[in-house]
Backbone as CSV, one residue per row, in Angstrom:
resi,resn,N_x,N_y,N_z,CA_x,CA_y,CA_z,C_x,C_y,C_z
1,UNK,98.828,102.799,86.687,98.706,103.661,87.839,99.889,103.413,88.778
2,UNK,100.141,104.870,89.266,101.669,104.354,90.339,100.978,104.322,91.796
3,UNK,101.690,103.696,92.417,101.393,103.452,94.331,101.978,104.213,94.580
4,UNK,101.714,105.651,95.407,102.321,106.457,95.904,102.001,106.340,97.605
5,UNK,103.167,106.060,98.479,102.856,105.984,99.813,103.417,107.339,100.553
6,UNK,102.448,108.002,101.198,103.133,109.345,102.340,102.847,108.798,103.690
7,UNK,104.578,108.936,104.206,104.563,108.254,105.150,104.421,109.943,106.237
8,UNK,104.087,109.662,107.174,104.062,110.617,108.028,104.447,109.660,109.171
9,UNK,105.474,110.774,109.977,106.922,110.636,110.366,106.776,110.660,111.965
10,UNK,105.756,111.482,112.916,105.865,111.744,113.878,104.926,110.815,115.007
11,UNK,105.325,110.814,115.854,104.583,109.577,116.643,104.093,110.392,118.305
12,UNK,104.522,111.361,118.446,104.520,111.751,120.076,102.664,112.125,120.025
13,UNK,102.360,112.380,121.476,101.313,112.730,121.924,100.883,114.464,121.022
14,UNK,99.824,114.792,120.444,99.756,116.455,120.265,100.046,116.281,118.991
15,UNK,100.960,115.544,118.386,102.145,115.141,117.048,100.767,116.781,116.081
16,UNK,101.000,117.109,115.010,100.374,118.108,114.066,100.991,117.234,112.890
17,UNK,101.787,115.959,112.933,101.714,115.394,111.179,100.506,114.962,111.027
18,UNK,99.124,114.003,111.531,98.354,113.949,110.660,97.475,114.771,109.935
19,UNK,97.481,115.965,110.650,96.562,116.777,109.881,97.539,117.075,108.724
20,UNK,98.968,117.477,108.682,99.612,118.081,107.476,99.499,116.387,106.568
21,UNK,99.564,115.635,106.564,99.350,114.085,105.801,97.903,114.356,105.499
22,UNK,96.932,114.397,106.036,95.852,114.449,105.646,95.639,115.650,104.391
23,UNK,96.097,116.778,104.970,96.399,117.616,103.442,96.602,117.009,102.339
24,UNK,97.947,116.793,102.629,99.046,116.165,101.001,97.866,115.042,100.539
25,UNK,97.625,114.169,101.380,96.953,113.050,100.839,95.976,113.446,99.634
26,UNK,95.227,114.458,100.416,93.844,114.891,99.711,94.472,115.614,98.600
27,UNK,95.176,116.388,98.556,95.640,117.296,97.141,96.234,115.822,96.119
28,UNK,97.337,114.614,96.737,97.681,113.755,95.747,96.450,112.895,95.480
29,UNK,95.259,112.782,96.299,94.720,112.243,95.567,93.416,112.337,94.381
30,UNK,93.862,113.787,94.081,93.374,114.681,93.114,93.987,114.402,91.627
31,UNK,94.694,113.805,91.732,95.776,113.393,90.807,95.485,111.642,90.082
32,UNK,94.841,111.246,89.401,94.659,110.288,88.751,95.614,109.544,88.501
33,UNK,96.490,109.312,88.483,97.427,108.905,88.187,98.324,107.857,89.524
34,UNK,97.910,108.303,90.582,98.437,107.582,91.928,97.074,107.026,92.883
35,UNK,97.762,105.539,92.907,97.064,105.151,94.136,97.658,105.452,95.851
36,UNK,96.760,106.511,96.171,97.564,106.805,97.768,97.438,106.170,98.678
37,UNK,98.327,105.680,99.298,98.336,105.336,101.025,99.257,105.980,101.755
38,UNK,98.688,106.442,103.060,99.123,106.831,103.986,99.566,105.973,105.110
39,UNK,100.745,106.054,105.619,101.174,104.764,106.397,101.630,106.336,107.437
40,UNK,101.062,105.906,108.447,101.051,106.716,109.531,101.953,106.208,110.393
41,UNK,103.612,106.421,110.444,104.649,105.770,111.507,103.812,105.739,113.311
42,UNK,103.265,106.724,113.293,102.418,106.900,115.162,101.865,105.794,115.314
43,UNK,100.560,105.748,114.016,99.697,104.234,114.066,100.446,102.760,114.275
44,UNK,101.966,102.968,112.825,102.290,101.488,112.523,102.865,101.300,113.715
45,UNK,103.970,102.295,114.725,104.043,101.540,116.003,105.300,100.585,115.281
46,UNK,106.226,100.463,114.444,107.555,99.686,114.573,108.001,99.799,115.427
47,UNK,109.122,98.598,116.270,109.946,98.682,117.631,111.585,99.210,116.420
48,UNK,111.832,99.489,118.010,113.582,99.814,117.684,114.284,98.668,116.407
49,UNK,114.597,98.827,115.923,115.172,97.927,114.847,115.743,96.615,115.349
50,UNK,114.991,95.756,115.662,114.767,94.486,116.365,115.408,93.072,115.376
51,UNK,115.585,93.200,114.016,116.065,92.085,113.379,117.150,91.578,113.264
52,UNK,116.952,90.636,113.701,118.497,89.765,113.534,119.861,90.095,112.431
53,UNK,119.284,89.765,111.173,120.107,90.137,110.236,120.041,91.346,109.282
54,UNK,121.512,91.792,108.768,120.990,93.102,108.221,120.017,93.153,107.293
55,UNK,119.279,94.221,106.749,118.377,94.446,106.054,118.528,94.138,104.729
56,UNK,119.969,94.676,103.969,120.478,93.946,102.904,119.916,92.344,102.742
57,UNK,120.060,91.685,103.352,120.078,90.531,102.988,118.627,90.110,103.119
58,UNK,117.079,90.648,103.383,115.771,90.714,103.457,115.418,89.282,103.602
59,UNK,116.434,89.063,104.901,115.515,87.439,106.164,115.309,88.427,106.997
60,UNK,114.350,88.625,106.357,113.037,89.296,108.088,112.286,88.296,108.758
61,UNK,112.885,88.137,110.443,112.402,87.319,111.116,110.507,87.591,111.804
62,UNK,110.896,88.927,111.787,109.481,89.550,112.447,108.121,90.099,111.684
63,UNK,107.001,89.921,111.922,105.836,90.065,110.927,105.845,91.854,110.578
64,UNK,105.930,92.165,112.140,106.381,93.823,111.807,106.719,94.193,110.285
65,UNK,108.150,93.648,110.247,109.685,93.903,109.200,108.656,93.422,108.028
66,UNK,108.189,92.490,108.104,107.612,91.524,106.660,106.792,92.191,106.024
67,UNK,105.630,92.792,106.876,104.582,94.024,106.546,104.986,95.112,105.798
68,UNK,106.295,95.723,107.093,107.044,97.135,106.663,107.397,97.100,105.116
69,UNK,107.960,95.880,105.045,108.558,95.652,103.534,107.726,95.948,102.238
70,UNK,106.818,94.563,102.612,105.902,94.592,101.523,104.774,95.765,101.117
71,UNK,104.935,96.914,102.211,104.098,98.281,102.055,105.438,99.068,101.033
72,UNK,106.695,98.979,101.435,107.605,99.762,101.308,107.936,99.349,99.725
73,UNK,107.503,98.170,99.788,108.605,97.217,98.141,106.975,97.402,97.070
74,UNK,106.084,97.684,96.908,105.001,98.182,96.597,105.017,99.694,96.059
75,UNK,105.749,100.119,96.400,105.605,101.685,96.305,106.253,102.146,95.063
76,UNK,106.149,102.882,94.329,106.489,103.639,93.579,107.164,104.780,93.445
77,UNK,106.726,105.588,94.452,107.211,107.102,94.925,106.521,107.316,96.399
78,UNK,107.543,108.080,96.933,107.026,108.481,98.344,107.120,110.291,98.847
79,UNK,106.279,110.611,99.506,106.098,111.486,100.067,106.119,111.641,101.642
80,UNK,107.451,112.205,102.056,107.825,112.104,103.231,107.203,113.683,104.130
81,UNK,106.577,113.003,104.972,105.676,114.178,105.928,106.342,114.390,107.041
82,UNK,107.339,115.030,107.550,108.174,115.625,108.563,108.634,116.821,109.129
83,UNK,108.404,116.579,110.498,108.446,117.549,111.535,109.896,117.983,111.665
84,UNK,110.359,118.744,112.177,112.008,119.486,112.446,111.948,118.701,114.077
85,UNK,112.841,117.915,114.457,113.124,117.971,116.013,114.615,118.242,116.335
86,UNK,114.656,119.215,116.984,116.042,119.076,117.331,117.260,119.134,115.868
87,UNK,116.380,120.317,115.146,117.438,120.019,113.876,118.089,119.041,112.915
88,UNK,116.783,118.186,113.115,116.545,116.827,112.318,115.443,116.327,112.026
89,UNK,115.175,115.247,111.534,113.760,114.704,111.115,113.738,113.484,112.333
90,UNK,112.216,113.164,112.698,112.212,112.333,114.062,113.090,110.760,113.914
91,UNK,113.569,110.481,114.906,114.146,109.266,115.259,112.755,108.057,114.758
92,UNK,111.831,108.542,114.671,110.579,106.914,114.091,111.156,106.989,112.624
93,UNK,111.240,108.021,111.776,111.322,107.689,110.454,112.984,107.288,110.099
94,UNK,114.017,107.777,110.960,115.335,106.716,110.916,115.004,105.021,111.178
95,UNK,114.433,105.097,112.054,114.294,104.090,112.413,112.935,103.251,111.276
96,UNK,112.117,103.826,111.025,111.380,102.763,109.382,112.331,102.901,108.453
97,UNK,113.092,104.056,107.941,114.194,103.491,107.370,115.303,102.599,106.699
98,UNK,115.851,102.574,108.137,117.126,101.617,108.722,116.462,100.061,108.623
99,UNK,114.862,100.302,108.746,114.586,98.510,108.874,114.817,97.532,107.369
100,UNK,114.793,98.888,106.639,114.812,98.056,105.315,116.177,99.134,104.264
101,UNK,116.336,97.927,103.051,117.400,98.756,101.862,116.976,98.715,100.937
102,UNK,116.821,97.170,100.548,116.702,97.566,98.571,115.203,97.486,98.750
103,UNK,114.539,97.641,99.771,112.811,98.119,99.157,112.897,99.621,98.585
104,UNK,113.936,100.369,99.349,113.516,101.939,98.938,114.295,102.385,97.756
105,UNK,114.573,101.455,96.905,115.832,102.021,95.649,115.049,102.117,94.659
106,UNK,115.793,103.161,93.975,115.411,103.493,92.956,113.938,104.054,92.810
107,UNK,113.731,104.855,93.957,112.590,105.540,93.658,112.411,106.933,94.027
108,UNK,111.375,107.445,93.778,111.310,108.640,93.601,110.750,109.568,94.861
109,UNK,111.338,110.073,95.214,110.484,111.253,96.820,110.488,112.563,96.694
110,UNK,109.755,113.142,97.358,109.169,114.245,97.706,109.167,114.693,99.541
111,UNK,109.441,115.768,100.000,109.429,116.082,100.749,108.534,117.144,101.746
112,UNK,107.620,117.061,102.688,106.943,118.085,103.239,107.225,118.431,104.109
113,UNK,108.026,119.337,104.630,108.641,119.857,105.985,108.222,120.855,106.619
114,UNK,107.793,120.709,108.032,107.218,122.013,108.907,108.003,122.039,110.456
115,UNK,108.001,123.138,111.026,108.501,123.095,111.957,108.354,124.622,112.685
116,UNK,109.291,125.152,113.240,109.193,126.763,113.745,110.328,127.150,112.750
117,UNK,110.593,128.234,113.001,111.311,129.347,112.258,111.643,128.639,110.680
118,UNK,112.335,127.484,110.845,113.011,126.880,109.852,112.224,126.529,108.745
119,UNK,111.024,126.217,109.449,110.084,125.677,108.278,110.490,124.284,107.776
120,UNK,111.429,123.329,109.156,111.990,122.353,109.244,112.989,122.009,107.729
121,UNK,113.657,122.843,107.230,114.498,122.652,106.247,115.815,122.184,106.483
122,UNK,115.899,122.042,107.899,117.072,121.266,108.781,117.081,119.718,108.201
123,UNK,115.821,119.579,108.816,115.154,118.187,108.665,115.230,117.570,107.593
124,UNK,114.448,118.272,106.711,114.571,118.149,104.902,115.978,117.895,104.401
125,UNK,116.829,118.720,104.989,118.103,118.321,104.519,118.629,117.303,104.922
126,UNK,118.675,116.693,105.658,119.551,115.747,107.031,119.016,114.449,105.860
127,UNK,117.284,114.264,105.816,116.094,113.314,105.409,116.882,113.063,103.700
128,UNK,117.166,114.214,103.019,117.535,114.473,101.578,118.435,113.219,101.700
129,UNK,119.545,113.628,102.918,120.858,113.149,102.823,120.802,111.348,102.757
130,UNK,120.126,111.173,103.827,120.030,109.565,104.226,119.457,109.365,102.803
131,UNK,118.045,109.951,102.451,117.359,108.918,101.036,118.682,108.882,100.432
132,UNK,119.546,109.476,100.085,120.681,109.079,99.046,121.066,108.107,99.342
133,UNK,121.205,107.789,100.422,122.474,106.727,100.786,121.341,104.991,100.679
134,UNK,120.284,105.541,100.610,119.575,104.577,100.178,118.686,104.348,98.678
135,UNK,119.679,105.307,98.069,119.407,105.221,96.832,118.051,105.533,95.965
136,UNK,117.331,106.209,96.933,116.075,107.143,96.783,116.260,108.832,96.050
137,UNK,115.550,108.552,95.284,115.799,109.928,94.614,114.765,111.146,94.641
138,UNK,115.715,111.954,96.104,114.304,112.979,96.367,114.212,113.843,95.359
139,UNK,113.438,114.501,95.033,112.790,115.535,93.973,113.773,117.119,94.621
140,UNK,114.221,117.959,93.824,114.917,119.248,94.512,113.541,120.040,94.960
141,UNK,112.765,119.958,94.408,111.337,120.545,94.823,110.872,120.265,96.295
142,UNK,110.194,120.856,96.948,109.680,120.854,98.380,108.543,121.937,99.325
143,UNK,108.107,120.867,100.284,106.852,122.221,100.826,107.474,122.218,102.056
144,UNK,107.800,123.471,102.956,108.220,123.737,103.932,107.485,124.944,104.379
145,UNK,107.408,124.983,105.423,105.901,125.759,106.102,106.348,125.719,107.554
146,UNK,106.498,126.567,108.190,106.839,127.027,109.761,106.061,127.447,110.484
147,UNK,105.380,126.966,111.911,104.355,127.120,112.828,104.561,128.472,113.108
């Protein structure tokens, strides 16, 4: 069985990612084949990227980082749940990100993007771009859906 984690991305007051996470969740976990967790960035509450040394080198001083990891280095494939802000995907999910490197390699993602007009495909793209550079391999496939 694979660990599939959907992280949902948005943290503000009003936020509309958990209900779209709560979707995906329920349709992936229709699927036998994956164990789901939902790691809700609003709930987990990470600070600004607070660790001493870079992430490459995984001396995480803080229990935060140690947690983040071991949810992140667990995973199998991910499903990224994101809002459009400002013609990007929110500053919380750069920032879970940026806290870590070789947890997110070599794996496999998926993307759910909503927003207004765009149907946050801004976002999706910008999000596409970074997983590369962290060596995540998003799927060309995608759900994009506009308020």
């Amino acid at each position: 069985m694979y660990n599939l984690k959907i992280i949902s991305s948005t943290v503000r007051p009003g936020r509309k990612g958990p209900i779209v996470t709560k979707w995906i969740a329920g349709l992936a976990r229709k699927n036998e084949n994956f164990n789901v967790e939902v790691l809700d960035l609003g709930e987990i509450n990470l600070p600004m990227m607070n660790e001493p040394n870079h992430p490459i080198l995984k001396k995480y001083e803080h229990e935060h980082t140690k947690w983040w990891s071991s949810k992140i280095d667990e995973a199998d494939a991910f499903i990224f749940v994101t809002a459009e802000y400002d013609f990007n995907y929110p500053a919380p999910l750069r920032n879970a990100l940026e806290y870590l490197s070789q947890e997110w390699a070599y794996k496999a993602a998926g993307v759910v993007s909503y927003g207004g007009v765009s149907a946050g495909t801004r976002a999706l793209n910008s999000l596409k771009n970074d997983l590369a550079s962290l060596k995540v391999v998003a799927i060309t496939e995608s759900v994009n859906f506009s308020f």
